[in-house]
Phi, psi and omega in degrees: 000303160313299184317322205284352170263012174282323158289314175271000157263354165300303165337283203287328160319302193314323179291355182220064199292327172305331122354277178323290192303327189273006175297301179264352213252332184278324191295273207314319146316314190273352201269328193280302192283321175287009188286283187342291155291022188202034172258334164311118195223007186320178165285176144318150158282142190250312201296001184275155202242132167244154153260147202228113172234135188206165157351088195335280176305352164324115181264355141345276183324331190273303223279357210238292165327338229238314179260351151293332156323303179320313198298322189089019134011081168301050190212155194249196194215137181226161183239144183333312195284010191227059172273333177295294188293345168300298199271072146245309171288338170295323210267353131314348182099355199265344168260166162260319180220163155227122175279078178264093193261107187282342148068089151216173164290310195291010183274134172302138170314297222283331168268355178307142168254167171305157187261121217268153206196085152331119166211183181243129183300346188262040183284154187275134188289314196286325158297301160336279180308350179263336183315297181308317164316308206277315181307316205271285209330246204319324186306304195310320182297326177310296205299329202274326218269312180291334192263338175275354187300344225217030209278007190259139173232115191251151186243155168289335188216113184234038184300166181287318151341329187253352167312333129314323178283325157343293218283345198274324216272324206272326181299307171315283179328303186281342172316295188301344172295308222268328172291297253267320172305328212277341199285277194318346172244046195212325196292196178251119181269340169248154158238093189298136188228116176283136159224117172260159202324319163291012170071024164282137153320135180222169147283159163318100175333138160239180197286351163293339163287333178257350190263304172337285166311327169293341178266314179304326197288316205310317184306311218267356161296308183309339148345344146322330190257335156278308207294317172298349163266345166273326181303324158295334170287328175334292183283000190276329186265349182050051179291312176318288189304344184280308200300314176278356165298329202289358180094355185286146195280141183280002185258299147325328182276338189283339178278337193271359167269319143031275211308279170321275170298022149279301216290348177297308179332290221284332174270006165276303183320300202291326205297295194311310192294278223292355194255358162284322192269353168257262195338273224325300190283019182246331180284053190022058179233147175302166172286130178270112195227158202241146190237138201056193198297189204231013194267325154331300176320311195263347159287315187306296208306316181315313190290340185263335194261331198264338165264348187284312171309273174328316173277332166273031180245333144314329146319301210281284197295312168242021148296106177297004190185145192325300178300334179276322187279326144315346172267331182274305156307326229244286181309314165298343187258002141305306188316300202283335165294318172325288191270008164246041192051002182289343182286274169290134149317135197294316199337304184294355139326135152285186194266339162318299185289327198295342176284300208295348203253003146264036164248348171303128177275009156279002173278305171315307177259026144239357168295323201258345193274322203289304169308332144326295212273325180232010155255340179050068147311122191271171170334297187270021192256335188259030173342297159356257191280029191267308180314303199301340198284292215278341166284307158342293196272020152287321197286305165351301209271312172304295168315340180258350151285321184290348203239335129348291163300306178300325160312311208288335188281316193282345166283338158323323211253331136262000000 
C-alpha cells in the first residue's frame, strides 16, 4: 500500500515537471542573482570628483585635500567666487560633492561651524556615508593637530614656593583645552544641503522614497495572478469557443481585458501614496509625499500599469494552467525585482549588476518614480523610462494577441 502511493505521487509529479523545476531553478536563480547584487564589498569609487571651497591661503585646507587625495579621492580646491558655478555642475551632474568649509585656522573650537556638504538627493547613500567618514576621520584630526601646535604654558616664575600655584594654573589652562576638544567631538561637523537637478534646495531623501514606489511597482506587476485565473477558467469553461464562434476579434478580447485591470493598477497607485502619507507616521516613519505636480505621476503610473498588463497577459496566453502561469510569471517578476533594484538598492550594486538592472522595466520605473520624488523632474525630463515602460508593454501586449488569436483559431476547428 505504501509503495503503490509512493508511486503515484511520484506519477502526478511527473505531470507537473514545472513544479518540479521551480523547486530547483528558482532558489538557484535568486540565490545568484542577490549574491551578486550584495557583493559589493569594493573600496569608494573614485572617479566621482568632489570640490573643496574654503578659505584660500588655508594650510587646513591644503593639508586636508592633500589626505583625501591619499584616500584616492577625486577632489579639488575651488574658489569661492566660482561657488555658483560649482552648484550649477553638482545639480547637472558633472560633482558628486561639493564642500564649503566656512572656516579659518585661526577660529577658536568652540566657534567653528559645520562643513556645509553640497549634494544631489538621488546620491548613492553607501558612498555618502562612506565619504562622511573619510571627511571626520581626517578634517577632525588636522583641526585638532592645528589647535594642539601651540599647546605649551609658559610662566613667569617657576620658583619651588610656587608650585602648587604652577600646578593649579597649568590643570586650569588644560582643563579648558581639553573641554573645548571633548565639545568639538560631541558637535555635529557636516551640514548636508541637498540640490536637485532643477537647482532647488530640497529635503533630505528618506527611505520611503524608495520602498514605497518601490513595492507600488512590485504590486502592480502581480496583476498577473488574477489575470491568469482568469484566463484559465476561460479555457475550463470553453469561454474561448463561444467568444470565437461570436466572431469576437483577439485584439478586442485583449483590450477589453485591458480596461479592467488598469483601473485596478491605478487603484493600487492612490491606495500605497495614501497609506504612505496616513500610516507611515503612525508607525514612526516619515510621512510619503508625491513631490511636485501630480500630472508626472499619473503618466508614469499608467505606463508601469500598461507594461505590468502586457507582461501579465503574455503569461497568461501561454501558461497552460494556473499554476504554471504562477510558476512562469511570479518567478519573473521576482528576477526582475532582484535585479531593477526594487530588492536591493541599485546604488549598492556592483557595477556589473548596476549594468544588468537597466534592462529590468522595474528598473525603469523606479528609475522614473525616484527622479520625480527627489529631482521633481517635469513629464519631459523622464521621457526615457516613460518610453522603455511603454515599448515593453507594446511588445508584450502584441505578442500575447498573436498567440491568442491563434488559440481561438485553434478552438475553433473543434
Amino acid at each position: 500500500m505504501l509503495i503503490g502511493s509512493i508511486c503515484k505521487e511520484l506519477r502526478l509529479l511527473s505531470r507537473d515537471l514545472h513544479g518540479v523545476a521551480v523547486l530547483f531553478m528558482m532558489p538557484i536563480l535568486f540565490m545568484l542573482i542577490m549574491s551578486a547584487a550584495l557583493s559589493n564589498d569594493k573600496e569608494l569609487p573614485h572617479q566621482a570628483e568632489i570640490v573643496l571651497i574654503g578659505e584660500p591661503n588655508s594650510h587646513l585646507n591644503s593639508a586636508f585635500v592633500k589626505a583625501l587625495k591619499d584616500e584616492n579621492l577625486a577632489v579639488r580646491r575651488g574658489e569661492s567666487t566660482k561657488t555658483a558655478d560649482f552648484q550649477t555642475a553638482l545639480q547637472q551632474g558633472e560633482l558628486a560633492l561639493l564642500i564649503v568649509n566656512p572656516n579659518t585656522d585661526q577660529m577658536a573650537l568652540n566657534e567653528e561651524k559645520p562643513l556645509q556638504l553640497w549634494l544631489n538627493p538621488s546620491v548613492d547613500r553607501a558612498w555618502l556615508l562612506g565619504v562622511k567618514g573619510v571627511l571626520q576621520k581626517h578634517y577632525t584630526e588636522l583641526r585638532l593637530a592645528r589647535y594642539l601646535d601651540n599647546n605649551h604654558i609658559e610662566l613667569e616664575n617657576n620658583h619651588r614656593r610656587q608650585m602648587k600655584a604652577i600646578q593649579e594654573k597649568v590643570n586650569e589652562e588644560l582643563d579648558q583645552k581639553f573641554a573645548q576638544i571633548n565639545n568639538y567631538l560631541d558637535r555635529e561637523h557636516f551640514q548636508e544641503i541637498y540640490l536637485n537637478r532643477q537647482g532647488e534646495e530640497v529635503a533630505k531623501p528618506s527611505s520611503v522614497q524608495h520602498s514605497v514606489p518601490a513595492w507600488l511597482i512590485f504590486g502592480m506587476f502581480f496583476i498577473m495572478i488574477p489575470l491568469s485565473n482568469v484566463m484559465a477558467m476561460e479555457r475550463q469553461t470553453n469561454t474561448i469557443t463561444r467568444l470565437r464562434m461570436a466572431r469576437a476579434s483577439s485584439l478586442g478580447l485583449i483590450i477589453a481585458k485591458l480596461i479592467p485591470y488598469f483601473i485596478i493598477n491605478q487603484l493600487q497607485f492612490v491606495g500605497m501614496v495614501a497609506l504612505g502619507y496616513f500610516v507611515l507616521p503612525m508607525l514612526d516613519m516619515p510621512a510619503f509625499h508625491l513631490e511636485g505636480d501630480w500630472e508626472p505621476y499619473a503618466v508614469l503610473s499608467a505606463a508601469v500599469s500598461f507594461a505590468a498588463i502586457g507582461y501579465g497577459l503574455l503569461v497568461s496566453v501561454i501558461a497552460r494552467s494556473t499554476e504554471h502561469a504562477v510558476v512562469l510569471g511570479g518567478g519573473g517578476i521576482i528576477i526582475m525585482a532582484a535585479i531593477g533594484g526594487i530588492m536591493v538598492p541599485v546604488h549598492v550594486m556592483p557595477e556589473i549588476m548596476q549594468t544588468i538592472a537597466q534592462w529590468s522595466p522595474m528598473g525603469w520605473a523606479l528609475t522614473g518614480f525616484q527622479n520625480l520624488l527627489l529631482n521633481h523632474y517635469t513629464l519631459a525630463q523622464i521621457e526615457t523610462p516613460l518610453t522603455q515602460l511603454a515599448a515593453f508593454g507594446g511588445v508584450t501586449l502584441l505578442l500575447a494577441t498573436l498567440i491568442y488569436s491563434r488559440q481561438l483559431k485553434r478552438q475553433a476547428r473543434f
